[in-house]
C-alpha positions as CSV (number, residue, x, y, z in Angstrom):
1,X,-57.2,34.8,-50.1
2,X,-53.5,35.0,-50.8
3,X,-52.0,35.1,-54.7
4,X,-49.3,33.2,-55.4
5,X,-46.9,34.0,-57.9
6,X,-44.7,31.6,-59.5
7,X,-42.2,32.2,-62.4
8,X,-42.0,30.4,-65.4
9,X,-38.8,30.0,-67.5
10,X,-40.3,30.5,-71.1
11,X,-38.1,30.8,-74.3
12,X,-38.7,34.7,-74.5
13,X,-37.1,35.2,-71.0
14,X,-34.3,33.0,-72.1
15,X,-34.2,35.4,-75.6
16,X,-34.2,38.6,-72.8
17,X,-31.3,36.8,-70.4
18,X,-29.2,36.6,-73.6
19,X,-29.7,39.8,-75.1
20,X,-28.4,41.3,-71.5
21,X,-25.6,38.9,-71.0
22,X,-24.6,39.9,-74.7
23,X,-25.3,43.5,-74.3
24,X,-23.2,43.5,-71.1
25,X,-19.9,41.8,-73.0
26,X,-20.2,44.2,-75.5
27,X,-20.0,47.3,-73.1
28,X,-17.2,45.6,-71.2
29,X,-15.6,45.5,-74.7
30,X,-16.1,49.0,-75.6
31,X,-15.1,50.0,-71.8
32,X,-12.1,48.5,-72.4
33,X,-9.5,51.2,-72.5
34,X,-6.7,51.7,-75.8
35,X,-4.1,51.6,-72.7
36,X,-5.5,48.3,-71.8
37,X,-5.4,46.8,-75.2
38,X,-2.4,48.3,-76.0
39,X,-0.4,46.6,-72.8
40,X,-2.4,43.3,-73.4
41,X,-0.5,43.7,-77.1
42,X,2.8,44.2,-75.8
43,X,2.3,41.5,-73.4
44,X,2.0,39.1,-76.2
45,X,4.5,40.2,-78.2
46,X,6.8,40.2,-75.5
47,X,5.7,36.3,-74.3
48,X,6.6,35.3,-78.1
49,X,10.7,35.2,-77.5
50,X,12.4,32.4,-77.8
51,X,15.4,33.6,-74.9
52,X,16.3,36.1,-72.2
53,X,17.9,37.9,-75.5
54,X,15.2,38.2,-77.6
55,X,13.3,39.2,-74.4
56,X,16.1,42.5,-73.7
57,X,15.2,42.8,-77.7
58,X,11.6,43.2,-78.1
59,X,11.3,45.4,-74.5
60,X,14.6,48.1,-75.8
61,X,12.2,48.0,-79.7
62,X,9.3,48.9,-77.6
63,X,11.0,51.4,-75.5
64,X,12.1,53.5,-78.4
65,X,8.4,52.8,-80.2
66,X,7.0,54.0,-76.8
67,X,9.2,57.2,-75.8
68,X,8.7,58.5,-72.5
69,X,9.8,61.6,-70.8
70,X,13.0,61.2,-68.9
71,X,11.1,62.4,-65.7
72,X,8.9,58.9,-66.1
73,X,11.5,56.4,-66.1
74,X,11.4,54.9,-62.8
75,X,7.3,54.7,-63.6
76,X,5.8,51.6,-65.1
77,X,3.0,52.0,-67.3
């Protein structure tokens, strides 16, 4: 005699599923580095002008808000 297991979608394992879908997001979140949020900040900001001369603007008031060693100029961040 062979036992046959079937799965039943009740409300609790629809309560677990969401708990773990939310628990993941939130440790994506957290994972997130300050670098990554940073950059996705400055990518905003710099999407925001209104011309190629505003655009020169905002990167050169970034630049001197973000120094870098002269050694790290040719690298991107």
């Amino acid at each position: 005699m062979s036992t046959a297991f079937t799965y039943h979608t009740t409300q609790n394992n629809n309560i677990v599923a969401t708990l773990a879908h939310a628990a993941k997001r939130l440790g994506a979140w957290l994972s997130q580095s300050s670098d990554h949020r940073e950059r996705a900040y400055e990518e905003a900001y710099l999407a925001e002008s209104t011309d190629r001369y505003d655009l020169e603007y905002r990167m050169r008031e970034l630049a001197r808000a973000n120094p870098q060693p002269s050694w790290m100029s040719g690298l991107s961040r």
